[in-house]
Every structure is written in structure tokens, then in C-alpha cells.
C-alpha positions in Angstrom: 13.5 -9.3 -1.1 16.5 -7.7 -3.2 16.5 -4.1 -3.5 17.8 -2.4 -6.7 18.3 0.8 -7.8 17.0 1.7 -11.7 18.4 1.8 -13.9 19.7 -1.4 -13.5 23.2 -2.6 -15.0 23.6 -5.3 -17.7 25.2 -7.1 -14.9 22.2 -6.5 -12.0 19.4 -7.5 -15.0 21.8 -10.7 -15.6 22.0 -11.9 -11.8 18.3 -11.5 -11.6 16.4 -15.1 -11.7 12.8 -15.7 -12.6 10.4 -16.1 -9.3 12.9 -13.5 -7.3 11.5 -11.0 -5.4 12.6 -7.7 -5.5 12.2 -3.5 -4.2 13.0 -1.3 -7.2 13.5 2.6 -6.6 14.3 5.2 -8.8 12.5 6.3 -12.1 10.2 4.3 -14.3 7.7 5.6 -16.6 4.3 5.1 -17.3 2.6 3.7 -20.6 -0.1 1.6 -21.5 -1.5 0.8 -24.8 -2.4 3.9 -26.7 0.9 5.3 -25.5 2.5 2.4 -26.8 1.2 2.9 -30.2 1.9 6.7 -30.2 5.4 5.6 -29.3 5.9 2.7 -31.8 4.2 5.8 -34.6 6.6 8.1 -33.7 9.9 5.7 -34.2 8.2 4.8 -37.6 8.0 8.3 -38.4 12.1 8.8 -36.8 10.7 11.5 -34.6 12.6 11.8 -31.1 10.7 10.3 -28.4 9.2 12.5 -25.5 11.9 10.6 -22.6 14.9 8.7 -23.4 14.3 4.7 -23.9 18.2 4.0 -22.9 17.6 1.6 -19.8 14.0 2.7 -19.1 12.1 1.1 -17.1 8.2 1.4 -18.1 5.3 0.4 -15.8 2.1 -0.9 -17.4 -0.5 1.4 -15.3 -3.4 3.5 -15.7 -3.4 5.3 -11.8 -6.5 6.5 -10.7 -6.7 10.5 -9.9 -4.5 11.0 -6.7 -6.1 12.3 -3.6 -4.9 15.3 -2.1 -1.3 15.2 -0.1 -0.6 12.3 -2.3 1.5 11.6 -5.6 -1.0 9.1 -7.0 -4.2 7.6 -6.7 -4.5 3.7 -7.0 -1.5 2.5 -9.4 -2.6 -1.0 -10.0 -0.3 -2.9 -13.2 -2.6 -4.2 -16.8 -2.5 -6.7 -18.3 1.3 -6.3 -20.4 0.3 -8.9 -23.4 -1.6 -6.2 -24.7 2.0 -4.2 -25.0 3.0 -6.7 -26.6 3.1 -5.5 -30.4 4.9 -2.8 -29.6 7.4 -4.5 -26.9 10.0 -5.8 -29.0 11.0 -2.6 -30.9 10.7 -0.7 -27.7 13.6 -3.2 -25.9 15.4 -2.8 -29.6 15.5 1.1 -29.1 17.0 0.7 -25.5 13.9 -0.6 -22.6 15.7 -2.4 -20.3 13.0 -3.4 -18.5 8.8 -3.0 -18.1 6.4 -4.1 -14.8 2.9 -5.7 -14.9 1.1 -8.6 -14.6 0.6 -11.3 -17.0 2.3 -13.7 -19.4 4.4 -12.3 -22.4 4.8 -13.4 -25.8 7.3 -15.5 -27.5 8.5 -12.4 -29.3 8.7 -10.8 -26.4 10.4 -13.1 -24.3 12.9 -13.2 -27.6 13.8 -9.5 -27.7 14.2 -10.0 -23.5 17.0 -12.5 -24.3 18.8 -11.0 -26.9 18.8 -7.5 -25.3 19.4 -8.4 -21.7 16.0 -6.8 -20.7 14.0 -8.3 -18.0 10.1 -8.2 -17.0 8.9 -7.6 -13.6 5.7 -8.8 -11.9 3.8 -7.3 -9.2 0.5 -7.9 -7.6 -2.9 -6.6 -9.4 -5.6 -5.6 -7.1 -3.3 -3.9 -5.1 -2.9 -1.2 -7.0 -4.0 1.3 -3.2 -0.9 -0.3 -1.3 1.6 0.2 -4.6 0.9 3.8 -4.4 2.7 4.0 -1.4 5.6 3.7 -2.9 5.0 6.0 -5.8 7.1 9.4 -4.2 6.7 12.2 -7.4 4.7 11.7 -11.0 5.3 14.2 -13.1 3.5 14.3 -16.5 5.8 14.0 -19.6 3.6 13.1 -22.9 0.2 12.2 -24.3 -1.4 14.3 -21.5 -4.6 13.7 -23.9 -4.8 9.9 -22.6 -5.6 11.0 -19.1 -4.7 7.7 -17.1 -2.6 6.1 -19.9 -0.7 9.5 -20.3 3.5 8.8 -20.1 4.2 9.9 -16.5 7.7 9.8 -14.8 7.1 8.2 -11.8 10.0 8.2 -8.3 9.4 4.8 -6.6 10.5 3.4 -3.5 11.2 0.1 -2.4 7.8 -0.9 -5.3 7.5 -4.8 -4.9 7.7 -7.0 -7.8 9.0 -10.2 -8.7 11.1 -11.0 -12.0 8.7 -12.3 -14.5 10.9 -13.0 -16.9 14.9 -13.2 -16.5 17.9 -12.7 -18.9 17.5 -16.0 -19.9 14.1 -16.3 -20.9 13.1 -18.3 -17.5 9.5 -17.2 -17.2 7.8 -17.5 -13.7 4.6 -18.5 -15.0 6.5 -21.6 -16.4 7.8 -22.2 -13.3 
């Protein structure tokens, strides 16, 4: 497996191929639904966003309470269609790239290709072994959502493969 430091460059998202397994570290964010909409409201509304969207990389997740001596609890990835909505004006503002499980939407996998963005894939039901590699969270917005609150996660070596490349290649077409 590739390992890859985030934020990834244009140029690292571009040699990326659908299928290819990879070890990200560095920051990524979490947000699932109801974060996404609070986000996608406060662009409408030109408010600043509570972490910048320039080459972020956000993980669909909702971790379980973590136990004590660790960062998290279980940090399994949702299903990402239902980010879908909100996904293609999230890669307009600046997402480079989002983890999770599950196919995407054609207007997703558009907004992928014409901003260079990629999707990565990891493993659901294994959401005990992915915290592992989950070093820090540290609460950033929405603290109101509980689980889906936008956390700043440090990962290490987190397993995923590319779901869907530069090109549009998806891996569930594969």
C-alpha cells in the first residue's frame, strides 16, 4: 500500500488510480450529514466556515465515545451518498478529497473530475481497528451533533483504497 501525506498535491491526487490502496496520515475532518447541511447553510448565507475547505480532506464518520487512554472510540465510515447534496459545492469551495464507503453520484463523480478531488474507500465494520490509527481529535464545530460534530482528526497510516480517481474511474465499476 502507498503511503501519503494530506494534504495531498494536485499532482499526488492525479497519480492516484481507482482500486489503489493506500495509508493516509495527517489531518482530515469529520462530518456527516447534518454537518453537511450546517455547512452547505452557512456558504449560502457567505458566513466563514469553522476550518478551512482548501485541500481538506473530510471523513464520513460518526465515532463512538472513546474509552479512556484513547483518541476515539469505534470510527467506522457511512454511507457517503447521503453527502451527496452537499458534495459538489463542498469540492467547488476547495475539498480535495472525503473517505467512506459506498457509491457516489454522477454529480459527484463530476465535481471529482473537474476539480481534481478524489474519494477514498475504506472498510465498514471495522470501524475498532481504524481507530488505531486515529492519534488526536479535537472538537472544532457543531459540538451540538454529538457523533456527527466536525472533529479534526491526526491519522496514521488509516487504510483506504481510492474510490474514485481524477479521472472519474470508479472502483465499484471496476
Amino acid at each position: 500500500m502507498r503511503k501519503l501525506k494530506l494534504p495531498l498535491s494536485p499532482e499526488e491526487r492525479r497519480s492516484l488510480r481507482a482500486g489503489e490502496g493506500v495509508l493516509l496520515s495527517g489531518r482530515i475532518y469529520t462530518a456527516r450529514d447534518a454537518a453537511h447541511k450546517r455547512l452547505h447553510e452557512m456558504l449560502e448565507r457567505g458566513e466563514p466556515l469553522p476550518f478551512d475547505l482548501q485541500d481538506a480532506c473530510i471523513y464520513y464518520v460518526g465515532p463512538t465515545p472513546a474509552k479512556e487512554g484513547q483518541a476515539i472510540g469505534s470510527a467506522g465510515p457511512t454511507t457517503s451518498s447521503r453527502m451527496d447534496p452537499y458534495t459538489p459545492e463542498l469540492i467547488e469551495n476547495g475539498m480535495q478529497a472525503m473517505i467512506g464507503k459506498g457509491r457516489r453520484s454522477d454529480a459527484v463523480k463530476q465535481a471529482i473530475v473537474s476539480r481534481g478531488a478524489v474519494y477514498f474507500v475504506t472498510v465498514g465494520g471495522a470501524g475498532a481497528l481504524l481507530s488505531r490509527c486515529i492519534q488526536k481529535r479535537r472538537m472544532i464545530a457543531f459540538e451540538d451533533l454529538l457523533a456527527e460534530a466536525v472533529t479534526e482528526l491526526t491519522v496514521e497510516d488509516f487504510p483506504c483504497y481510492v474510490g474514485i480517481d481524477t479521472f472519474g474511474n470508479d472502483i465499484y465499476d471496476l
